[in-house]
C-alpha positions as CSV (number, residue, x, y, z in Angstrom):
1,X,-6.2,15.4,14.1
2,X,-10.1,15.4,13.2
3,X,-10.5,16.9,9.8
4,X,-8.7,15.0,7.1
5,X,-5.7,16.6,4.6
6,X,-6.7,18.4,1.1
7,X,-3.4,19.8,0.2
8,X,-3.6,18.9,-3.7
9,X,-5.4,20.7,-6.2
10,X,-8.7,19.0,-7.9
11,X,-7.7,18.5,-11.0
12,X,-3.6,17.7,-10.5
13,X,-4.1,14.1,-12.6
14,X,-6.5,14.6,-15.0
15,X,-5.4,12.7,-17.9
16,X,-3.4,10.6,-15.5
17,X,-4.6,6.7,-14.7
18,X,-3.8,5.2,-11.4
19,X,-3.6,1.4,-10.4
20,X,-4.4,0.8,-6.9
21,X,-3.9,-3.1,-6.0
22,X,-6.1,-3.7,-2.0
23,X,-8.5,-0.9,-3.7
24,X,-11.6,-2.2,-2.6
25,X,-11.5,-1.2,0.9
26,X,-9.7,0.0,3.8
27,X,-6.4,2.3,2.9
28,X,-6.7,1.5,-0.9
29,X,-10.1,1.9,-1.3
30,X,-9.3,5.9,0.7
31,X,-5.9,6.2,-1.9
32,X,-8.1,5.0,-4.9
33,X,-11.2,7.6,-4.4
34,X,-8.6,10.3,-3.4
35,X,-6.7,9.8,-6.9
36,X,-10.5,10.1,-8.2
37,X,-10.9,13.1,-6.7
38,X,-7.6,14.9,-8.3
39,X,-8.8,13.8,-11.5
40,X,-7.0,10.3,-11.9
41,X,-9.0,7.9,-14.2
42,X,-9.0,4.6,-11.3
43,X,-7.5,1.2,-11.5
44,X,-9.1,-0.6,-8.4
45,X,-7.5,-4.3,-8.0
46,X,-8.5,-6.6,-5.3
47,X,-9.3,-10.6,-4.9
48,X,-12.7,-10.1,-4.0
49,X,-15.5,-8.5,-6.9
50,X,-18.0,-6.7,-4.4
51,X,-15.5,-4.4,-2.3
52,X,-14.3,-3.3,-5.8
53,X,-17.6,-2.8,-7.3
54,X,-18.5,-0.6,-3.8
55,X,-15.5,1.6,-4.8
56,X,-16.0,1.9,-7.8
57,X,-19.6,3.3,-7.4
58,X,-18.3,5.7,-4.9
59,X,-15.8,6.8,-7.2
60,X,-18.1,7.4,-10.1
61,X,-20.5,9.1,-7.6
62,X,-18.0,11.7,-7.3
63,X,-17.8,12.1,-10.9
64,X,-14.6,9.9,-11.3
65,X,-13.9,7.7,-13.8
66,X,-13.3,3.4,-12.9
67,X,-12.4,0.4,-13.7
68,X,-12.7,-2.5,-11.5
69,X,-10.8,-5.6,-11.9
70,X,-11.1,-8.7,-9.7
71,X,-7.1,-10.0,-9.2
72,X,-5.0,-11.9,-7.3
73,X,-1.7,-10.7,-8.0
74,X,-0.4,-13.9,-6.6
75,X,-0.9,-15.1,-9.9
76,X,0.9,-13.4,-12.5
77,X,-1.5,-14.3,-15.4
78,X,-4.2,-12.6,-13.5
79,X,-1.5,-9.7,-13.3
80,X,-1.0,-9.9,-16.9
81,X,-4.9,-9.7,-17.1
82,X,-5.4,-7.1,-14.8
83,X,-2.9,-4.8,-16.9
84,X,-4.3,-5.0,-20.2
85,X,-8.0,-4.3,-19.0
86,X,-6.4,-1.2,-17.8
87,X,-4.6,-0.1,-20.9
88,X,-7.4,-1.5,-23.1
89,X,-9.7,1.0,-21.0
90,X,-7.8,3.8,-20.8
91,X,-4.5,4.1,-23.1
92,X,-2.0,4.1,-20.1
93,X,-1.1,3.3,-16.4
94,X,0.8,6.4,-15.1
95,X,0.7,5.9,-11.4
96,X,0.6,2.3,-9.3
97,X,-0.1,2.3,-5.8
98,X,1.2,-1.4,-4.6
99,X,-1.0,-1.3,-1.1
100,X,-2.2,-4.9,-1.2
101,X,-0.9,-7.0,1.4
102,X,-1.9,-9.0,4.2
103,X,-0.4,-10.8,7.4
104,X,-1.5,-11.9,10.5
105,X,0.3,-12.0,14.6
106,X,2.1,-14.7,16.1
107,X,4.9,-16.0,17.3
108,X,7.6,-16.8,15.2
109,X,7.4,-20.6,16.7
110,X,3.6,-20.3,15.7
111,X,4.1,-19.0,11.8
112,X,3.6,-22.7,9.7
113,X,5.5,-23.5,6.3
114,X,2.0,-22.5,4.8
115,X,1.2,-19.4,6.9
116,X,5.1,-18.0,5.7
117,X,4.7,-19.1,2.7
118,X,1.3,-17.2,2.0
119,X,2.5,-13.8,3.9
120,X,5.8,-13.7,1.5
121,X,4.1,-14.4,-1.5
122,X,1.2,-12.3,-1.1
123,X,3.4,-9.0,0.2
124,X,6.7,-9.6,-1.7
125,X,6.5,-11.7,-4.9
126,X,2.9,-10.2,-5.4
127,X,4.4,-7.0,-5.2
128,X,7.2,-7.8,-7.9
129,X,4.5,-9.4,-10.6
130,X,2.4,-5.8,-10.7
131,X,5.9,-4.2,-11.1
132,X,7.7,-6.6,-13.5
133,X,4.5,-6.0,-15.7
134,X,3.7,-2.7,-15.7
135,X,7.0,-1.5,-15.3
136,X,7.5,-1.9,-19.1
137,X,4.7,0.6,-20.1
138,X,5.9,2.8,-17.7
139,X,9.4,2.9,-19.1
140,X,8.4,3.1,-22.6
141,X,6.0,5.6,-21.9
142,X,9.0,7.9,-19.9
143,X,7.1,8.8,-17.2
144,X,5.3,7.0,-14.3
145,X,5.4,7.0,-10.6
146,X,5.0,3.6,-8.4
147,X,4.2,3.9,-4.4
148,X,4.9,0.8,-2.5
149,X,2.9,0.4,0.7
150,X,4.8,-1.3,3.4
151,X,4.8,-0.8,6.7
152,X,7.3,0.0,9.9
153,X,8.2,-3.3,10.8
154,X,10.5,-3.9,8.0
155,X,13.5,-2.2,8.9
156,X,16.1,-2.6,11.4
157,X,14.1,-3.0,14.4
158,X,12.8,-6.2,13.2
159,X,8.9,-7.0,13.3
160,X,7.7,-8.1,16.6
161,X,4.4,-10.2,16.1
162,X,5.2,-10.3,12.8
163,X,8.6,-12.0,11.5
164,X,7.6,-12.8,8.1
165,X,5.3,-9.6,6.9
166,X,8.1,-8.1,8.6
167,X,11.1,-10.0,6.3
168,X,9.1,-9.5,3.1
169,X,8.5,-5.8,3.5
170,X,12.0,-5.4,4.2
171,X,12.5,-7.4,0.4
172,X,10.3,-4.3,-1.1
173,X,12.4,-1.7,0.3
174,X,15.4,-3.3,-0.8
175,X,13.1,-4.4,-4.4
176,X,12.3,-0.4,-4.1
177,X,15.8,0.8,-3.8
178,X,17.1,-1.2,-6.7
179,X,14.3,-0.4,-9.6
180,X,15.1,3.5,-8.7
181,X,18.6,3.4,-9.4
182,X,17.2,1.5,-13.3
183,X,14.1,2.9,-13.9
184,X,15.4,6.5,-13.2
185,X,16.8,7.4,-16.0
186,X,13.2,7.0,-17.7
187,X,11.3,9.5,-15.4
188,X,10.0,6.8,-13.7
189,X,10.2,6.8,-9.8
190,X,9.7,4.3,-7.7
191,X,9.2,5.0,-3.5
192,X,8.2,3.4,-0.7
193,X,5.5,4.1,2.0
194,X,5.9,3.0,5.4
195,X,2.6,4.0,7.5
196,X,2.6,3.1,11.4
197,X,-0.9,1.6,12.7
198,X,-3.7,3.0,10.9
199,X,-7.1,3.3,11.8
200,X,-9.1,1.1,10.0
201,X,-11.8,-1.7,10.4
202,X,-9.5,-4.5,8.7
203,X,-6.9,-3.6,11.5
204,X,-9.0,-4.8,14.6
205,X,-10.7,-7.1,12.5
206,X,-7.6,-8.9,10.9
207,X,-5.0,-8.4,13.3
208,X,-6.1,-6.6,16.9
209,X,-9.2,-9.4,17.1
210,X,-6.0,-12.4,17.6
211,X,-4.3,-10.1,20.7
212,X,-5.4,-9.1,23.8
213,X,-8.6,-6.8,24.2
214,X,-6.3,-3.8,25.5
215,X,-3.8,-4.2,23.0
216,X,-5.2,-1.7,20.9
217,X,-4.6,0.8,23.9
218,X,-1.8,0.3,24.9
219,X,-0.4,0.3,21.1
220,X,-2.2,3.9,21.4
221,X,-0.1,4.7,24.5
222,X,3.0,3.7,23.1
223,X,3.2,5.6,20.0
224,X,4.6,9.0,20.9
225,X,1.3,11.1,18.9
226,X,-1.3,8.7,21.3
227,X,-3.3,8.0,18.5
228,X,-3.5,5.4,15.3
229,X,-2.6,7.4,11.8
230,X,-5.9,7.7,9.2
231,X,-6.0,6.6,6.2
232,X,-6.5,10.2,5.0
233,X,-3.3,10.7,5.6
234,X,-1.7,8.1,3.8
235,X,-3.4,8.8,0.9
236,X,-2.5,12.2,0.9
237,X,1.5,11.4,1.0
238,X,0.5,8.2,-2.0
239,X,-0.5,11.6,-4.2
240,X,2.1,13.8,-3.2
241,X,4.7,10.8,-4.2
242,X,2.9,11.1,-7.8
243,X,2.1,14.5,-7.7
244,X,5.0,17.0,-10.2
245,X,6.5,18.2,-6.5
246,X,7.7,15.1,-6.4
247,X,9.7,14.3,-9.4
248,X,12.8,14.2,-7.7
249,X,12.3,11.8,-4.6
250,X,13.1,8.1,-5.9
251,X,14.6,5.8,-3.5
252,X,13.2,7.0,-1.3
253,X,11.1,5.2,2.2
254,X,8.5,7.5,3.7
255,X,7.6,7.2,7.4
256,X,4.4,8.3,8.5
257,X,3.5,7.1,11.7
258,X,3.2,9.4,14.4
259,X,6.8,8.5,15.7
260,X,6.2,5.1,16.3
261,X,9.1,3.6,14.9
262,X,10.7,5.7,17.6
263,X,8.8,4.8,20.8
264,X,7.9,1.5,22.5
265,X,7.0,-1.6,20.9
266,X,4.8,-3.5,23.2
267,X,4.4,-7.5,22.7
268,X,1.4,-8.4,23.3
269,X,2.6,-12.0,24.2
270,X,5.3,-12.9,27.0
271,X,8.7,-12.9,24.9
272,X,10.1,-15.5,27.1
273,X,8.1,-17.9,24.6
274,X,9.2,-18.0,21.1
């Protein structure tokens, strides 16, 4: 695939506001200026100030409107902050895009109290404090749509490389599941994303640089398309999951990851050590 996907019309969200927690680079920093682009007035959330004042400025170079809002959604009072800057801004919250997360490789033997610790709470009970507080406006509002970025390791194959990103991604599908069935009734949905590996600078950065110089080839090799996904493409899907066509999917765990799930899963360690 060269030539990323435009499949939604320019101005689908205009009067719409989007929260997109990671938003100052990588995946959410593509979602974020994609929900610009279809009109969306842009949330961008992230613990660090200058990757979310780089997307804003993008944004609003494309004639998008943003707000940026240093958070670490680890800590629920900067979640409660973070929230009313955005409806203080702009009124209302109508889409959330949970993509921050974070993890690293290892063993499972390698993984320390702190390191387990740090991967659940960032990826699962951050997750749950953006949804426990802005799930209220979005209910009493009777309308809102909520994409939660996960990944492929948290289902039943189990995560090899990465046991506890892999356990608390499996605690947002089941977190995902559960809000549908309440939150339905409202005309708020609630989904789940599950990309495979994507191509982006944070992934050989953050997590090919600790394995082996050909791992990411051999990742390549295995999954059945030959080729990481972009992050084009999972922002596309993030805005079809809000988009009207969508209305009826809730529940619901997307997989886009070029058949991945269903090929080979390398270790890039010797398995005989745990």
């Amino acid at each position: 695939m060269t030539e990323p996907p435009d499949a939604l019309r320019p101005d689908l969200f205009v009067g719409r506001t989007a929260l997109v927690t990671g938003g100052g680079s990588g995946i959410g920093r593509v979602i974020a200026t994609r929900f610009g682009a279809l009109g969306a007035r842009v949330v961008v959330a992230g613990r660090r100030a200058e990757p979310l004042a780089e997307a804003r400025t993008e944004i609003e170079s494309r004639g998008g409107v943003c707000l940026a809002h240093p958070t670490d959604i680890r800590q629920v009072e900067q979640v409660e902050a973070l929230v009313a800057a955005a409806l203080e801004r702009f009124g209302r919250i109508d889409f959330v895009i949970n993509n921050a997360g974070g993890q690293f490789p290892a063993r499972p033997s390698a993984i320390s109290d702190r390191g387990w610790r740090a991967v659940v709470d960032l990826n699962l009970n951050g997750t749950w404090n953006v949804l426990s507080r802005v799930g209220p406006h979005l209910l009493a509002q009777r309308f809102g749509a909520v994409v939660n970025v996960i990944h492929v390791y948290a289902f039943d194959r189990g995560a090899i490389s990465f046991a506890h990103s892999g356990a608390a991604r499996a605690g947002v599908v089941n977190l995902t599941r559960t809000l549908a069935a309440y939150w339905a009734r409202h005309d708020v949905t609630i989904n789940a994303l599950a990309p495979g590996s994507i191509d982006t600078t944070a992934l050989r950065e953050k997590e090919y640089a600790h394995l082996t110089a050909e791992y990411e080839a051999q990742q390549k090799k295995d999954i059945p398309a030959h080729r990481l996904g972009m992050p084009e493409e999972v922002a596309e899907i993030c805005a079809f999951l809000c988009s009207p066509a969508a209305r009826y999917i809730n529940g619901a765990v997307i997989v886009a990851d070029g058949a991945q799930y269903l090929g080979t899963w390398s270790d890039p360690w010797d398995m005989e050590t745990p």
